[in-house]
N, C-alpha and C positions, 0 to 999 in steps of 0.2 A: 466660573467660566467653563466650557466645554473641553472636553481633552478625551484623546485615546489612551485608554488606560488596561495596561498590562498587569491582569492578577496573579501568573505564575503559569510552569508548564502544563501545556495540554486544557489551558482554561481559554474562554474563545476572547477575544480583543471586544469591548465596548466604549463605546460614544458616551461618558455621562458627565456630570458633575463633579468639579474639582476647585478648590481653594484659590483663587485668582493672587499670585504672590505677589509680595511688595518690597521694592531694592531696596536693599542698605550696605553701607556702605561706599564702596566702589562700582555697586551692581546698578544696572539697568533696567528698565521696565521695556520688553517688547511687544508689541501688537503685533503677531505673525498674519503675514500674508500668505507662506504658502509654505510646505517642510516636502521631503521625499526622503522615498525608503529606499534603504541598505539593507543587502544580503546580513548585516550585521543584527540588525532588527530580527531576523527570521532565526541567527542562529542565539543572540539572546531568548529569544521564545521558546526555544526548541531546546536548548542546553540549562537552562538555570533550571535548580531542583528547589529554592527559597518562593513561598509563597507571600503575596503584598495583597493581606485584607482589603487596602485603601488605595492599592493601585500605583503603578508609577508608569510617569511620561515617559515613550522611546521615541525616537528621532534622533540623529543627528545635523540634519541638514534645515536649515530655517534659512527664510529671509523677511523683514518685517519692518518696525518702524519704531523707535524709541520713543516711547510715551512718557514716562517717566524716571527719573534719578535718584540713586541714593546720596547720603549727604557730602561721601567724598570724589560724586562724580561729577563733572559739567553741566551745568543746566541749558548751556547752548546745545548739548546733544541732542533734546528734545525736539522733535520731529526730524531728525536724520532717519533717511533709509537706509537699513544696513543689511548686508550679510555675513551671519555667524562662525566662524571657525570655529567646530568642535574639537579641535586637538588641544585636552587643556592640561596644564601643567605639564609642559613638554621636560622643563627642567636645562640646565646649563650646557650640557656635549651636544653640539648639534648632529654628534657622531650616530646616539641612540639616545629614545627617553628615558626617563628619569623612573623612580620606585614610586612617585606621585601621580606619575602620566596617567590619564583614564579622558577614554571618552564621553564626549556630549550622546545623552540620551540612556544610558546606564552606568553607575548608579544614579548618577546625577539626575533629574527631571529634565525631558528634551524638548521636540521642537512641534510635536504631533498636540498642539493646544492653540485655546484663543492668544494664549498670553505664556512668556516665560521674564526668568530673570537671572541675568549672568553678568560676570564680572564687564566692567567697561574696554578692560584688553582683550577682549575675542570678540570686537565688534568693529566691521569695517564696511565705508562706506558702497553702498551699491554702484555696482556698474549702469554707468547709463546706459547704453544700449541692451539691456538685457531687463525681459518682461518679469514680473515677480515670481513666476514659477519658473524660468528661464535661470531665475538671480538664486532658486532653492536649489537647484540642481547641480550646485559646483560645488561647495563646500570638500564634502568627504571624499568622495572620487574625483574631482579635479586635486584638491593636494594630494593625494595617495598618487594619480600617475605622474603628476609632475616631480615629485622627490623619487620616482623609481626613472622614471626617464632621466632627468636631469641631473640629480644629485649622486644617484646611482650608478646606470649605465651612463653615464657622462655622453648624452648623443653628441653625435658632430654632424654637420650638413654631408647629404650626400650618402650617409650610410644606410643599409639594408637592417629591416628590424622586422621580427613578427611579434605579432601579438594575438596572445591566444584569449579564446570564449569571447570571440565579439559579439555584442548585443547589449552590455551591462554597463552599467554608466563609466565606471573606471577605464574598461578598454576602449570605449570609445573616446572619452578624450585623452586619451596615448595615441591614438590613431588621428585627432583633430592636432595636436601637439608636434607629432611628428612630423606631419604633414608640413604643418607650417614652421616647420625647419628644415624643411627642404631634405627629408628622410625618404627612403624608398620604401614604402611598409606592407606589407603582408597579415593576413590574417586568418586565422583558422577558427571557424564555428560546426555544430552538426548539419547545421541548416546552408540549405545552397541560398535561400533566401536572404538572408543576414550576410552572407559574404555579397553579394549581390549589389546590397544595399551599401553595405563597405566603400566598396568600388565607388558610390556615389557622392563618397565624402573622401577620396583620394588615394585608398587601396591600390596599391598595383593587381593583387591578386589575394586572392584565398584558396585556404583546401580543410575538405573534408576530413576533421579528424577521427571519426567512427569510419572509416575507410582504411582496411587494413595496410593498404601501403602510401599513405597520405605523407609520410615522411619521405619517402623515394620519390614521390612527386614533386613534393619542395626542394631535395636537394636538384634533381633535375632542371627546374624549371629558374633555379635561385642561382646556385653554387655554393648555399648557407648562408648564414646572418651574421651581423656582426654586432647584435643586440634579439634577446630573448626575452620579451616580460611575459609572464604567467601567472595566470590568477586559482590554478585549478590546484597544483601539484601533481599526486596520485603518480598510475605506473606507468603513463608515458613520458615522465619529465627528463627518463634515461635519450629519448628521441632528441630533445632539445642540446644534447653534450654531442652527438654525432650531430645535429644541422648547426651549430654554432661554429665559426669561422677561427683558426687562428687568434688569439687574443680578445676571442669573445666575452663579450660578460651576458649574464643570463640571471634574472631579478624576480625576484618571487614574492608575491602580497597576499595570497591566498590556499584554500586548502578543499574548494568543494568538493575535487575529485579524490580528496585522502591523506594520508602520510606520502613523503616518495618512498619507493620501493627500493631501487638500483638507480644506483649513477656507476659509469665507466668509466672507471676511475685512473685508468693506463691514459684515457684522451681526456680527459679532464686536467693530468698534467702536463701531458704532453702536446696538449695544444694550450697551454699555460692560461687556461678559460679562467675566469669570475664570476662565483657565483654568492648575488645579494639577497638577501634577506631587507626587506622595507615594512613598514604599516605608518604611516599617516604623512606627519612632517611640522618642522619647527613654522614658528610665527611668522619666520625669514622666507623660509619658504611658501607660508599661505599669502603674504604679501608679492614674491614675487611670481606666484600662480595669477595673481588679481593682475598683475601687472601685461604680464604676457595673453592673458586673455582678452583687458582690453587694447590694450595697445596692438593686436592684432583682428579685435569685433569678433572674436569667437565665441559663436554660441550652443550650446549642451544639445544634443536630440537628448528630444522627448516622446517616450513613448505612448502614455494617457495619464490624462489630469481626472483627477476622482475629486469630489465633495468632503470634508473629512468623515464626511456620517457613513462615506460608503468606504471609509478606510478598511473595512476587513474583505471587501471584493480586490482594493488596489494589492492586499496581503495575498490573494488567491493568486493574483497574476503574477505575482512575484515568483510565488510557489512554483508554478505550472512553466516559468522559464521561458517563453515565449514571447517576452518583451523587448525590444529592438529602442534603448534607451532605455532613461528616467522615468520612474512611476512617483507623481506628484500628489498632493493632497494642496487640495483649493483649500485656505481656513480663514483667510479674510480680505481686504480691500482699503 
């Protein structure tokens, strides 16, 4: 079968030939129809110092087709279309994962192939209304925002939220999410373009964060938030403890922008704030993400479908940050 195959840092990504695997046990056989990349793919690339002569599959986002069963799974599975939850072995606290926890797509083999093969419980039926690269696009950043929205900052209708670095798959369905509960949402990007665009999927407003007083803006224009999720960290995360509201909570899934530096810590008490730490979410949760997606017809932007053979241009544009959405890989039909 054909697969994107990762040989270690600073080695360039190629399209070749790979072992086409075969379930056993509880496992599944999928025929993938289409995967998309995560920020996660780039810092696996970029961070592991371990070299793989023979390569291994990244992805975690797949959606595809059950072709074949191992012996302890259902053979009426066979030809369900399914979409993958890569959160595996989440383990028993649905508080935090488990010492097993590891995602799809490293070490594990992911989803950037003709074919993968994974356990029967991280496979769930495809939404109807949602096209196969529409169906690859929810997996990891639809459950990452809905356990930081939901599980986390516990939204309630009605409330003010921002969300920072719109454009990447995760904040924008926190921004489609909140929406459709009736949230007031806000968003901060460097691009006036991308807030722009915001606005057309239900933004009240945006502001420029490389704008040295973008937080005086917000507080002006808001009065604060009563919900912060951020995906960057780094040294403006101290802005987010002054625009948080009174019993705000303020939720964090990411780190492009760094360590944080300072938090205020006299208003951090004294406005009695919460602040969450999230990364992914239990099976409860990937199930009740599926559920809230359709049961409301929500669908992913996307921002371009590549071929998988031109998987390392869809890698550039990742890189280069200018994507407004999911970057998809076409791998079959």
């Amino acid at each position: 079968m054909k697969a994107l195959l990762f040989k270690g840092k600073d080695q360039p990504l190629t399209v070749g030939d790979f072992k086409k695997p075969r379930p056993v046990k509880d496992q599944v056989l999928i025929r993938l129809y289409a995967a998309a990349l995560n920020h996660r793919d780039l810092w696996v690339m970029q961070e592991q110092e371990q070299m793989f002569p023979d390569g291994v599959i990244l992805g975690s986002d797949g959606c595809g087709v059950v072709e074949d069963v191992g012996e302890d799974a259902d053979p009426f599975l066979v030809g369900m279309e399914v979409v993958i939850n890569p959160s595996l072995e989440w383990g028993a606290n649905p508080m935090v994962q488990g010492d097993k926890f590891r995602i799809l797509g490293f070490p594990d083999n992911g989803t950037f192939a003709e074919y993968m093969v994974i356990s029967k419980k991280y496979i769930f039926e495809k939404p109807e209304h949602l096209s196969n690269e529409e169906c690859a696009a929810i997996p990891l950043s639809a459950l990452t925002a809905y356990r930081a929205l939901f599980s986390k900052a516990r939204l309630r209708a009605k409330e003010k939220v921002l969300i920072t670095g719109i454009g990447g798959g995760a904040a924008l369905w926190l921004l489609q999410f909140a929406v459709a509960y009736q949230a007031r949402v806000y968003v901060t990007s460097s691009s006036r373009e991308k807030i722009e665009k915001a606005k057309t999927l239900g933004a009240a407003g945006g502001f420029v964060y490389t704008e040295a007083d973008w937080a005086a803006q917000a507080q002006k224009e808001t009065g604060g938030f009563d919900i912060i999720i951020d995906s960057a960290g780094g040294d403006q995360f101290n802005r987010f403890i002054e625009l948080a509201l009174p019993g705000g909570r303020i939720v964090n899934f990411g780190r492009t922008a760094g360590n944080i530096t300072d938090v205020a810590t006299r208003l951090l008490y004294w406005k009695q704030l919460s602040i969450h730490g999230t990364t992914m979410g239990t099976r409860d949760e990937f199930l009740s993400m599926l559920d809230f997606i359709e049961s409301r017809k929500l669908k992913p932007v996307i921002d371009e479908v590549y071929p998988l053979a031109q998987a390392p241009e869809a890698f550039k544009r990742m890189e280069q940050g200018g994507q407004f959405g999911k970057i998809v890989l076409k791998i079959g039909s």
